[in-house]
Legacy VTK file of the C-alpha trace (Angstrom):
# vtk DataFile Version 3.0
C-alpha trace
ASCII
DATASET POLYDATA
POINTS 277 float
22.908 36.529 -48.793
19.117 35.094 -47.951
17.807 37.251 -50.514
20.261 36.707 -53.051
19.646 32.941 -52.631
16.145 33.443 -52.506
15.649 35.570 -56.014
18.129 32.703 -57.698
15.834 30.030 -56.385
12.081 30.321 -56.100
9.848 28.353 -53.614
8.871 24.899 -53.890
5.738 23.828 -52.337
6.361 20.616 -50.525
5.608 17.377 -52.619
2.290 15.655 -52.268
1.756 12.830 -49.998
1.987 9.427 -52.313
-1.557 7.576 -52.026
-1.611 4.769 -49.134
-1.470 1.543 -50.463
-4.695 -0.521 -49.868
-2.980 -3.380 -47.971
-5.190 -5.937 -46.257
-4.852 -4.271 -42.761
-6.366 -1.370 -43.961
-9.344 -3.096 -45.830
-10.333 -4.857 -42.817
-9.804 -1.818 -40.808
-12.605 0.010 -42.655
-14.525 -2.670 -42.844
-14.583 -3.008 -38.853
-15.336 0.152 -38.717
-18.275 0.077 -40.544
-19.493 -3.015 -38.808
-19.082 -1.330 -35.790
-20.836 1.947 -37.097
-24.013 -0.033 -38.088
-24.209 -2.435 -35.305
-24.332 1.369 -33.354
-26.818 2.528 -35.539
-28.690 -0.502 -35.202
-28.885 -0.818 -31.539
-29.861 2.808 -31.261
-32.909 2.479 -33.568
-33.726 -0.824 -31.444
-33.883 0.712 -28.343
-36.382 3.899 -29.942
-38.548 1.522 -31.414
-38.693 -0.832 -28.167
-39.058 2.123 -25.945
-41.537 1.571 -22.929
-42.124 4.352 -20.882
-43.964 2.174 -18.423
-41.338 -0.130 -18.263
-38.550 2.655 -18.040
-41.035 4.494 -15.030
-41.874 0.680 -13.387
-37.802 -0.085 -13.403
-36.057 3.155 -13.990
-36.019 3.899 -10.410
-34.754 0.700 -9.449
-31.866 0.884 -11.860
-30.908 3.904 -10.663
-30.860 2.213 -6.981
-28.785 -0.391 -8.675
-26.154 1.937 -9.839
-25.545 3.751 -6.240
-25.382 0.284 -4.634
-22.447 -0.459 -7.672
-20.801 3.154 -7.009
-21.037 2.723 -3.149
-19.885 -0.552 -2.879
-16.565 -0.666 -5.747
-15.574 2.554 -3.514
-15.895 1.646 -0.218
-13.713 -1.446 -1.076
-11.479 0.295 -3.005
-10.506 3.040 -0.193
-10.980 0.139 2.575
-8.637 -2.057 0.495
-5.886 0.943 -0.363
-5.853 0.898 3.572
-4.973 -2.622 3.668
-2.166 -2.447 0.829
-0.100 -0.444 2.205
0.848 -2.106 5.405
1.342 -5.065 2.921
3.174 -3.415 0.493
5.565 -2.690 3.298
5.663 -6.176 4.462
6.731 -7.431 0.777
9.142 -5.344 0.647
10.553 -5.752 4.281
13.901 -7.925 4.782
12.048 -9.767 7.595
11.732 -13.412 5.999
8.277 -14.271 7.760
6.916 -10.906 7.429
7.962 -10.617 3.313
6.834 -14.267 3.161
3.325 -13.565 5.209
2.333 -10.764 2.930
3.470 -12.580 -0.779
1.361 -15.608 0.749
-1.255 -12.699 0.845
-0.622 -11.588 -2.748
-0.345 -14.654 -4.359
-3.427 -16.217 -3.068
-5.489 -13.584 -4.320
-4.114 -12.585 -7.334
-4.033 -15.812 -8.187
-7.799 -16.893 -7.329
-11.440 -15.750 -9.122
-13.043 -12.741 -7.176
-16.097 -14.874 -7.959
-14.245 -17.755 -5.688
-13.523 -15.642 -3.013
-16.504 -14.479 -2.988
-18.637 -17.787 -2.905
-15.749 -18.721 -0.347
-16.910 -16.028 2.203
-20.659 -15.927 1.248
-21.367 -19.612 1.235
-17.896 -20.923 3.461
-18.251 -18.479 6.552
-22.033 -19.572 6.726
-20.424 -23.356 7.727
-18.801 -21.629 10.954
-21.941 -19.475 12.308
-21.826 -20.961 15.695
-18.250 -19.894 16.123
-18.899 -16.745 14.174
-21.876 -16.223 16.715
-19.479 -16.770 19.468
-17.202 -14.269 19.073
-19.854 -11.695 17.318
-18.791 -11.896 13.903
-22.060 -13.650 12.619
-23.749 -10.214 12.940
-21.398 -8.957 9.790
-21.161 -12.014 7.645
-25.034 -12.956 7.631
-25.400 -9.653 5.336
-24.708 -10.859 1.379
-23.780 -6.590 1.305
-20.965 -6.928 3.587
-19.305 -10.312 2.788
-19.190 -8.646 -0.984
-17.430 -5.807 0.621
-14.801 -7.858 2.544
-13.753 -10.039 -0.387
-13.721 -7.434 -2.874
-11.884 -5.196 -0.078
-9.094 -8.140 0.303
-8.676 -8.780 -3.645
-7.992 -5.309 -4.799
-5.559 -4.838 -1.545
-3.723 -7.261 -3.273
-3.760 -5.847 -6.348
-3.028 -2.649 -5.075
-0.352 -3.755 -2.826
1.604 -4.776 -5.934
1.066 -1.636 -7.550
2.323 0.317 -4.552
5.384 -1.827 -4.217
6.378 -1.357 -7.788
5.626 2.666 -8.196
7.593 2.564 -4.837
10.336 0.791 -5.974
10.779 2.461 -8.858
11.865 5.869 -6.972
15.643 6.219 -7.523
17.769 5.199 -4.671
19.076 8.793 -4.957
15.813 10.476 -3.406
16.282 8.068 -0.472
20.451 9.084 -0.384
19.706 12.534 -0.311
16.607 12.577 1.989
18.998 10.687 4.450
21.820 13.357 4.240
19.306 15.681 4.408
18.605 14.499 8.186
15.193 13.069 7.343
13.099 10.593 9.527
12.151 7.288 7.509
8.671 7.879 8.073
9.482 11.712 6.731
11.002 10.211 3.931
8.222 8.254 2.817
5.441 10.904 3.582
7.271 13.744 1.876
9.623 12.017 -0.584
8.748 8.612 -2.110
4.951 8.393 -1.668
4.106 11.365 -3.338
6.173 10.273 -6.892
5.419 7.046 -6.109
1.869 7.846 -6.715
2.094 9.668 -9.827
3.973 6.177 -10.981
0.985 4.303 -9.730
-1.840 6.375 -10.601
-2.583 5.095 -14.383
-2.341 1.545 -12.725
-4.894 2.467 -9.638
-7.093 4.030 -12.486
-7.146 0.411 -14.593
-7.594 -1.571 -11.212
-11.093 1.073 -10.480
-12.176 0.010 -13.852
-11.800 -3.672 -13.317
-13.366 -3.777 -9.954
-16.840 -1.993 -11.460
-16.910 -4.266 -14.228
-16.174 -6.974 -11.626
-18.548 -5.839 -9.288
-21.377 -7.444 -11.766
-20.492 -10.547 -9.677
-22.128 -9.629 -6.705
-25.965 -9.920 -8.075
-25.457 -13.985 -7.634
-25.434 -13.582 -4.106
-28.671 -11.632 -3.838
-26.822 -8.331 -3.593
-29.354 -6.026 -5.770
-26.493 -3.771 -7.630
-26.903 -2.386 -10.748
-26.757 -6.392 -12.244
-28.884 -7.346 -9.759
-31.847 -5.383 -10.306
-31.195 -5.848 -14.271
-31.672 -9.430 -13.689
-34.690 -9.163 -11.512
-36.132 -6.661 -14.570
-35.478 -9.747 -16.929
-37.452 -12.145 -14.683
-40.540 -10.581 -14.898
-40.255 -8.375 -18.199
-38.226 -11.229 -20.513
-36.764 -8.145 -22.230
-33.496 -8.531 -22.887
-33.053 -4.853 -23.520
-32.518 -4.199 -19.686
-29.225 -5.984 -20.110
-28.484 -3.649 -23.261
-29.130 -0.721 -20.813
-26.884 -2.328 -18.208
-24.782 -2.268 -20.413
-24.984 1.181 -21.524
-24.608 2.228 -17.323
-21.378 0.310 -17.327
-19.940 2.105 -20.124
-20.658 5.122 -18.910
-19.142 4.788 -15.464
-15.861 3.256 -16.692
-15.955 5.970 -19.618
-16.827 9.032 -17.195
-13.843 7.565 -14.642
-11.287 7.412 -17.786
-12.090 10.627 -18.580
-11.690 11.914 -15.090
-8.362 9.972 -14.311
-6.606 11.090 -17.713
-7.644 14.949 -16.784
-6.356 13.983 -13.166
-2.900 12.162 -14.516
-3.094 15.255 -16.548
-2.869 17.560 -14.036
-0.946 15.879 -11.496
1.798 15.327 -14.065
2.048 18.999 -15.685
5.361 19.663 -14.458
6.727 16.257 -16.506
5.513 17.831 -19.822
7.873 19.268 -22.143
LINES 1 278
277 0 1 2 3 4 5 6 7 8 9 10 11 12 13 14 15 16 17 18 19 20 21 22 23 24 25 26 27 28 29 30 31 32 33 34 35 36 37 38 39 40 41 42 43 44 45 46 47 48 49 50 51 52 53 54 55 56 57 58 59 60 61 62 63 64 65 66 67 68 69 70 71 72 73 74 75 76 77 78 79 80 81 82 83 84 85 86 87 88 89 90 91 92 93 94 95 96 97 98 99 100 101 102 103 104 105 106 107 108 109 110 111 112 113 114 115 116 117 118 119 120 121 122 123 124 125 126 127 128 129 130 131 132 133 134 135 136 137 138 139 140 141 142 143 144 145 146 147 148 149 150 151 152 153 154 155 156 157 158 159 160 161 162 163 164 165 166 167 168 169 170 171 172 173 174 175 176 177 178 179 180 181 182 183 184 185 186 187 188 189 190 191 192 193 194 195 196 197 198 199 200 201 202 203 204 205 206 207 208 209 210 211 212 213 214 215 216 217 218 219 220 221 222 223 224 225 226 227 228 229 230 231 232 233 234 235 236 237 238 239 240 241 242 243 244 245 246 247 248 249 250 251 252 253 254 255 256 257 258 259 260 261 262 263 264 265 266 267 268 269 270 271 272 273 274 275 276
């Protein structure tokens, strides 16, 4: 019957696509494009012509120093404050009244502050109480600009990621908890085995966004006299008055936040092969 049907009626080829209509969207679509294309083009040529080897050899080093301070720091305080967010987490989600209320006091404060006021807080504030710091051996931590950056960018992103936690966590269906139950399950089983693992694959594109903010955030740190990767771009500045080390700063950031996308989408990728259909 096919081929019947098939001599009676000969192939079409499919119609052609009608032209897209050159609506204003479009126009200025292009047209950012190619703004963006030369202003590329244009800081690529700047950056040959203005090339200083003994510049780069003088400062390269200390760039580079910059950058493993930046790397060392954002993920010591991330790890230090994923430690710290899940106890809190737990507390905003816990039917206790003082404990729920204790740890949203907790969130809200810091999501709801600047890192850059937290951090002048610490740096600057805790230096007020040294004799009482001193007293109970405390002083010995918070007289280091390196550490009191760690402990408020540790606190803020526990926050953060205390409220990612509690939402890829809450967002397991109350049926893995049912039949973990029937299934004779401890709570703490439960969690380990059961919610925490697809809680995390909930929570992983937002951990990956919150990484990204705290390296660009981490820029911060160079105005109290921590020499990251800012740090030692401004010091180039002050005694080179060539703005192009902040073009290469620039560059270094990009790079890390591009590299970690890249990572965390092949990561996401794999962790989340058995969703695909």
């Amino acid at each position: 019957m096919n081929g019947v049907a098939e001599s009676l009626i000969a192939a079409q080829p499919a119609p052609a696509a009608p032209p897209k209509p050159w609506t204003a969207a479009r126009v200025a679509g292009y047209l950012m494009m190619l703004f963006w294309t030369g202003a590329t083009i244009g800081l690529v040529f700047y950056l040959y012509v203005a090339w200083d080897f003994d510049k780069i050899a003088r400062y390269g080093p200390k760039f580079l120093s910059g950058l493993y301070v930046t790397l060392t720091l954002v993920g010591l305080s991330i790890v230090i404050g994923a430690l710290i967010s899940f106890p809190v987490a737990l507390g905003r989600m816990s039917k206790n009244f003082i404990i729920s209320r204790l740890a949203f006091a907790y969130v809200y404060i810091f999501r709801g502050t600047p890192l850059i006021a937290q951090l002048f807080l610490i740096y600057y504030g805790l230096g007020s109480f040294r004799q009482q710091l001193e007293a109970v051996g405390l002083w010995i931590f918070f007289r280091d600009a390196w550490n009191c950056a760690l402990f408020a960018f540790a606190l803020n992103t526990a926050a953060y990621q205390a409220e990612i936690l509690r939402g890829a966590i809450e967002s397991v269906p109350r049926g893995q908890w049912e039949g973990a139950e029937a299934l004779g399950l401890s709570r703490i089983q439960i969690y380990w085995k059961i919610i925490l693992p697809q809680a995390l694959i909930v929570a992983l594109r937002p951990y990956g966004n919150e990484i990204i903010l705290m390296i660009k955030g981490s820029a911060i740190v160079a105005l109290v006299t921590v020499f990251d990767l800012m740090g030692e771009t401004r010091r180039a500045f002050s005694r080179t008055y060539d703005f192009q080390a902040y073009i290469w700063a620039a560059v270094f950031y990009f790079v890390m936040v591009e590299a970690l996308r890249n990572v965390w989408n092949a990561l996401e990728g794999r962790l989340t092969r058995h969703l695909l259909r």
